[in-house]
Legacy VTK file of the C-alpha trace (Angstrom):
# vtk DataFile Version 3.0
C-alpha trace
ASCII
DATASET POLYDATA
POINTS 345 float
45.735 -32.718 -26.743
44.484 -30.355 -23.552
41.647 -28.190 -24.732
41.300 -24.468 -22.554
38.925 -24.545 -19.984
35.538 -22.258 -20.582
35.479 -19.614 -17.506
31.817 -17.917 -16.981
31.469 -14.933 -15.400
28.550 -15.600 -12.084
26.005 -13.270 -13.865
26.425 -15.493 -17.314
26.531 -19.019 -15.259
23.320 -17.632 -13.008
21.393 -18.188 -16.979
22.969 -20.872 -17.815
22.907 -23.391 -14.899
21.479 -21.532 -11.937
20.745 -24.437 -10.025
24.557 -25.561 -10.435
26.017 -22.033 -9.463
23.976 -22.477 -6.155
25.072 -25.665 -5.436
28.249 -24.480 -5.169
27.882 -21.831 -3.079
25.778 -23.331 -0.292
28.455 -26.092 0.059
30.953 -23.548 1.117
28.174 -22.494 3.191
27.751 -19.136 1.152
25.421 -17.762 -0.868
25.805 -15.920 -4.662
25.186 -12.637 -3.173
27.735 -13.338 -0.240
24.939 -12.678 2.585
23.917 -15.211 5.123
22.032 -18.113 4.874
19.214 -15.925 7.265
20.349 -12.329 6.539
18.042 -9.814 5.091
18.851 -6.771 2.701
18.375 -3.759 4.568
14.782 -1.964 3.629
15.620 1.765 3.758
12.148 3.862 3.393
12.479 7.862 2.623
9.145 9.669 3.205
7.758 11.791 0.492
6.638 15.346 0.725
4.055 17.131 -1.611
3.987 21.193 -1.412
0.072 20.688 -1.934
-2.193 18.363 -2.506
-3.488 19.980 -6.435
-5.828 18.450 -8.745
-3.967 14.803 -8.647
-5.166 14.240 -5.127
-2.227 12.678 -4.145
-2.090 12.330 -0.049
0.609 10.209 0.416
4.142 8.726 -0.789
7.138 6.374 0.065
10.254 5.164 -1.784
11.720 2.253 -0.308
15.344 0.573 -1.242
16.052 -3.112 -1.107
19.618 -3.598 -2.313
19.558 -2.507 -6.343
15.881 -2.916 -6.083
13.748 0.515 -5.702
9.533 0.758 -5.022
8.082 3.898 -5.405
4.450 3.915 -3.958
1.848 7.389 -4.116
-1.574 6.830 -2.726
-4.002 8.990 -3.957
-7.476 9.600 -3.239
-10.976 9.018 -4.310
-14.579 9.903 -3.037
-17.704 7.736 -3.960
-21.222 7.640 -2.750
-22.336 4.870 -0.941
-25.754 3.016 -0.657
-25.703 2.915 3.001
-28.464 4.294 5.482
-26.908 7.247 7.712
-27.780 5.105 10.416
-25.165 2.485 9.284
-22.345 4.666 9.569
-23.354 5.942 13.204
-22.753 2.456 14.144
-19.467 1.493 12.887
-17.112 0.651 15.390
-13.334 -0.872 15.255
-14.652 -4.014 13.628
-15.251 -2.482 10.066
-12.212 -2.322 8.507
-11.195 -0.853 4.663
-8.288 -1.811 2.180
-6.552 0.118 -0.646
-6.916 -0.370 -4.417
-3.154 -1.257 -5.770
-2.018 -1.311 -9.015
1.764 -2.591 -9.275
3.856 -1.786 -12.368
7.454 -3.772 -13.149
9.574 -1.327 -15.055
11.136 -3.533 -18.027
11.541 -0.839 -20.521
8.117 -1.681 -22.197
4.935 -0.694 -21.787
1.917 -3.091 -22.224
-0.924 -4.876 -20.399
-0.118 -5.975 -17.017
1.501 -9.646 -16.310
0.428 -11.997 -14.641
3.202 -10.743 -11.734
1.866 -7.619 -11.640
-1.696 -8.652 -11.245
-0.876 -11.392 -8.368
0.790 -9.271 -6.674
-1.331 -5.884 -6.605
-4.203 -8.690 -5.398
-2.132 -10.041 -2.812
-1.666 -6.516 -1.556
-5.106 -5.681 -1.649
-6.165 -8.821 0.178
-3.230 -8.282 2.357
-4.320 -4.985 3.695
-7.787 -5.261 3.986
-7.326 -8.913 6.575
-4.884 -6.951 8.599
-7.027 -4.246 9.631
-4.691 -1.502 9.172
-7.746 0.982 7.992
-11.048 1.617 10.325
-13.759 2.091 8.191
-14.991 4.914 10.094
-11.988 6.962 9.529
-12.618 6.768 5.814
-16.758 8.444 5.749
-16.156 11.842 4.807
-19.014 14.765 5.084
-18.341 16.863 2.519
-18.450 20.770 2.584
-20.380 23.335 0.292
-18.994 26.544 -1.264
-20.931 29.215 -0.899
-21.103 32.906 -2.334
-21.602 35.431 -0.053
-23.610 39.016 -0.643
-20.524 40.625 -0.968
-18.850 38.122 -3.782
-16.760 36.340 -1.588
-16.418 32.670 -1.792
-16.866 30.634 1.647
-16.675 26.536 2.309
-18.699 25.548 5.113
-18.396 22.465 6.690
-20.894 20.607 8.132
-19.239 19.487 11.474
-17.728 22.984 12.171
-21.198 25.100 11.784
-21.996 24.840 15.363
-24.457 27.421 15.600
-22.731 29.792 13.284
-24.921 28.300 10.262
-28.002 27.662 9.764
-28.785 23.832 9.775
-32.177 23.859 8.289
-30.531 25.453 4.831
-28.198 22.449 4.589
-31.111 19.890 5.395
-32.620 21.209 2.833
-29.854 20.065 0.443
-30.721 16.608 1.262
-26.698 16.679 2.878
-28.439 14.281 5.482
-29.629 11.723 2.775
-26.318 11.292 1.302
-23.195 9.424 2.682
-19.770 9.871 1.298
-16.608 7.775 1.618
-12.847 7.915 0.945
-11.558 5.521 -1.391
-7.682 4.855 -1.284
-5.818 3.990 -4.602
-2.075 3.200 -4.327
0.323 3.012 -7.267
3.626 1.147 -6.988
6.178 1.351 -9.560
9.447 -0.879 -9.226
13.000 -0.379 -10.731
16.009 -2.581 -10.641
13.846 -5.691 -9.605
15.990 -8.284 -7.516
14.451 -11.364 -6.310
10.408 -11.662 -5.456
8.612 -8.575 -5.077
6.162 -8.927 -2.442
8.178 -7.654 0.463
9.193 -4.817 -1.264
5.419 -3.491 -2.137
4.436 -4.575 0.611
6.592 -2.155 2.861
6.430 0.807 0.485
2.534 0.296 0.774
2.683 0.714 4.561
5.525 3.209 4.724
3.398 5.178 1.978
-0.344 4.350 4.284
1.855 6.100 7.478
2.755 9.381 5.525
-1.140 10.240 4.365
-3.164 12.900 5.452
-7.319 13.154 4.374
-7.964 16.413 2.981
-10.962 17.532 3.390
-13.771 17.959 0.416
-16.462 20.206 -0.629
-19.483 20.270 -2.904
-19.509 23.441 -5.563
-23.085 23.261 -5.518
-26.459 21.649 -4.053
-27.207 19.836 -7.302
-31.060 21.446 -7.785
-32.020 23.677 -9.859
-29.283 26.726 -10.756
-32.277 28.726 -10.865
-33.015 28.511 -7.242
-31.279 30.187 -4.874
-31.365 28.312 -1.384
-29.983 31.120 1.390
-27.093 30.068 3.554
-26.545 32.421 6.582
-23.385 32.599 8.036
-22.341 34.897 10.884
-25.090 37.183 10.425
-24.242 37.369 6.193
-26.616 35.373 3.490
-25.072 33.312 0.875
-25.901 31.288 -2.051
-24.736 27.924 -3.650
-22.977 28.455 -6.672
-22.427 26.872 -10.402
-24.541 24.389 -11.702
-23.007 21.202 -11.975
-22.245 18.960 -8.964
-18.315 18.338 -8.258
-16.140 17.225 -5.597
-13.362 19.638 -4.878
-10.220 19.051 -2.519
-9.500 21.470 -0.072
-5.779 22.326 -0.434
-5.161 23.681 3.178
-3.103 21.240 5.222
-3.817 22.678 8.829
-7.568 21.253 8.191
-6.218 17.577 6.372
-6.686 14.741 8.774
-3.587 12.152 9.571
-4.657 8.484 8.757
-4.307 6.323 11.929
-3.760 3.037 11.261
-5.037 0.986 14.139
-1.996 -1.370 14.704
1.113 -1.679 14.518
2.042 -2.429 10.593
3.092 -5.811 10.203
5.439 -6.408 7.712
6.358 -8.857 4.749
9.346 -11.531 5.149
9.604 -14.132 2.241
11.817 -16.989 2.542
12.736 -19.573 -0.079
13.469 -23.392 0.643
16.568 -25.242 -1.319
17.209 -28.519 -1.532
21.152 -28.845 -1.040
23.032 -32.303 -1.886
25.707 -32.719 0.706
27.748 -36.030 0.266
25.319 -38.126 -0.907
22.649 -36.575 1.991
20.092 -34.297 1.487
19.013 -31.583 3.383
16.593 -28.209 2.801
18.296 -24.883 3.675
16.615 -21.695 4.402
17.472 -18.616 2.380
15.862 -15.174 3.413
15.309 -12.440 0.817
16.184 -13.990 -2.273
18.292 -12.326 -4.661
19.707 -12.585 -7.820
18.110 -15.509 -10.629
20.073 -18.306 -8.860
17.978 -18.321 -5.942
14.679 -16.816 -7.022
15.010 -19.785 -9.849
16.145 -22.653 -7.628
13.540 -21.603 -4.549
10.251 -23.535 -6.043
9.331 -23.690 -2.329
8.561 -20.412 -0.686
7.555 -19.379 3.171
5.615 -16.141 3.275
5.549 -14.716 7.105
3.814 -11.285 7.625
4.653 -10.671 11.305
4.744 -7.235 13.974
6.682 -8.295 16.288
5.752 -11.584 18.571
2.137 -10.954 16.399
1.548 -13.017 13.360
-0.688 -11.621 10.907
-0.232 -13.875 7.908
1.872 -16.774 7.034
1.678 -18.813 3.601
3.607 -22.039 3.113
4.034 -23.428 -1.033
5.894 -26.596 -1.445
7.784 -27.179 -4.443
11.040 -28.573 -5.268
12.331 -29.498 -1.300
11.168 -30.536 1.434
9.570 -27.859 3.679
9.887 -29.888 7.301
8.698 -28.266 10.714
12.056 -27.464 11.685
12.180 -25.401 8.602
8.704 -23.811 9.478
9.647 -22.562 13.040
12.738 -21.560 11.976
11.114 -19.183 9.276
8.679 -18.082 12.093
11.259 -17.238 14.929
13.737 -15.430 12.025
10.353 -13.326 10.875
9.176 -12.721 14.255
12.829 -11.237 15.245
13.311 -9.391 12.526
14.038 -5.265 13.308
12.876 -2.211 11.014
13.597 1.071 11.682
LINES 1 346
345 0 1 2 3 4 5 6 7 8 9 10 11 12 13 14 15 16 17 18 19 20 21 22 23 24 25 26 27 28 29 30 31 32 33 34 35 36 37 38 39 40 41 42 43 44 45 46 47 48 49 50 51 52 53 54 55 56 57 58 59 60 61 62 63 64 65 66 67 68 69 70 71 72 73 74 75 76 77 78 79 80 81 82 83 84 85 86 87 88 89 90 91 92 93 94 95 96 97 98 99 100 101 102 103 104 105 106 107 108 109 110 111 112 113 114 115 116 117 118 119 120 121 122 123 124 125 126 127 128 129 130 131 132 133 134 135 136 137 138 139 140 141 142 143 144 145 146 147 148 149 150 151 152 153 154 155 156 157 158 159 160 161 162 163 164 165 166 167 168 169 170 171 172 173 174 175 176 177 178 179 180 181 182 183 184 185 186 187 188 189 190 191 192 193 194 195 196 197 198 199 200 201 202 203 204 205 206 207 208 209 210 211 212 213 214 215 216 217 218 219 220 221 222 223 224 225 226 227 228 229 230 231 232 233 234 235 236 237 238 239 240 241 242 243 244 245 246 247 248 249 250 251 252 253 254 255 256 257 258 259 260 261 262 263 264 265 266 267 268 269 270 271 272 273 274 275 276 277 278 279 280 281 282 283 284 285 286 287 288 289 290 291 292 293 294 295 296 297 298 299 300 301 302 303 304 305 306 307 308 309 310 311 312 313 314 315 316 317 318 319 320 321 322 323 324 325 326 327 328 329 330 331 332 333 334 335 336 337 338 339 340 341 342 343 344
């Protein structure tokens, strides 16, 4: 008595016996998603544009495509006070170096506390950034402007380094302006759809396409923070002024002709993740490489992962995690030479 035979659809078999459906493939010297053992998904980044900047203080945005897989990143912006000495930041040079402040978010249809993904990862960015010393330090102290009412009514923002000898500098000494030191802080949110396969390359590029794209706005003071009952004269061109309101507030400047490009000081470097299978040929054994993994097959099967963050014959970062094959040296330099080669637009 023949029984039928059960037929599985790849996405079904993928969940059932992952490890089995890849198997099969790389023996025909294939893989699930038809690409080559070394090929790479094409990363297609679309710039973002922002009429002005508002209230939300955003100063930069990407969207970047990886197959089905989509990354939106928005960096916005911050301004704290810092405890340094004036003198510290007339001696920062290209040594000093700043990161951004991710927070990644896996859209599953559910909201919640972050996982344990999303909090590796947005780390990973953060540490990621900061050791490849995208971001001078120095580009990121700010000296912010004060708005000013003038005898006739009119509101003016005057900024420090364009007074010249228009203003007088006494009045804004007198605001303790020199006492205080201000910085930018960059914040970058990166929401995913359609995930495919590990994540890091993905945020990683929107985060740098995103980074290329901002522009510093500049920022003023409303008023001196004394007493609303003194009035501290500000001439200007001949006119006298006066702070104004009584609370102390950062406000962005929405004109764009004054808003400052970040320059990143190198070339970006960017992500490539490769994953290591073990493949049983004829009774041999032997680890194959797989860039970009895709699909549950190969993300599941890949315990052993090569991380290469590369600009062109520069590497930047490379992490190496063993698992279930054998990473050998051959493996390693191949990873290397396929990262090192790779082409973005």
């Amino acid at each position: 008595m023949s029984y039928p035979q059960t037929v599985f659809p790849p996405q079904v078999l993928s969940r059932i016996a992952p490890d089995l459906l890849l198997q099969r493939h790389l023996v025909q010297g294939l893989r699930p998603s038809l690409r080559k053992f070394d090929e790479f998904r094409p990363l297609v980044s679309t710039p973002g544009t922002f009429n002005d900047v508002g209230t939300n203080s955003v100063v930069g945005l990407a969207t970047v495509r990886n197959g089905d897989a989509f990354a939106f990143c928005g960096i916005s912006l911050g301004v704290v006070e810092t405890s340094k000495s004036p003198e510290f930041f007339e001696e920062l040079n290209d040594e000093e170096y700043a990161s951004i402040y991710p927070v990644v978010e896996i859209s599953r249809g559910r909201s919640g506390a972050p996982t344990d993904e999303e909090m590796i990862l947005s780390q990973t960015l953060h540490d990621t950034i900061f050791h490849l010393k995208l971001i001078p330090l120095l580009l990121l102290s700010v000296t912010p402007g004060y708005q000013i009412l003038e005898e006739d009514s009119a509101l003016t923002i005057l900024y420090p380094q364009d007074m010249g000898d228009e203003v007088d500098q006494e009045s804004f000494q007198e605001l303790n302006i020199s006492k205080k030191n201000f910085r930018y802080i960059l914040y970058a949110h990166i929401k995913v759809f359609s995930r495919s396969g590990p994540l890091f390359d993905l945020v990683h590029y929107a985060t740098i396409e995103a980074l290329k794209n901002v522009s510093l706005p500049r920022v003023y003071l409303a008023d001196s923070g004394i007493d609303p009952n003194i009035r501290i004269p500000i001439r200007s061109r001949g006119n006298f002024g006066h702070l104004t309101q009584a609370e102390q507030r950062f406000y962005v400047d929405e004109r764009k002709d004054i808003a400052s490009p970040l320059k990143l000081s190198l070339d970006a470097a960017v992500s490539s993740t490769f994953g290591v299978v073990e493949l049983m040929d004829q009774d041999e054994s032997r680890s194959i490489l797989l860039a970009d993994l895709e699909g549950e097959a190969e993300e599941f099967c890949s315990e052993s992962r090569i991380n290469v963050t590369a600009s062109g014959e520069s590497l930047r970062h490379v992490t190496i995690i063993g698992g279930g094959a054998n990473v050998t040296l051959d493996t390693i330099q191949n990873a290397l030479q396929i990262a090192r080669e790779r082409k973005f637009a």
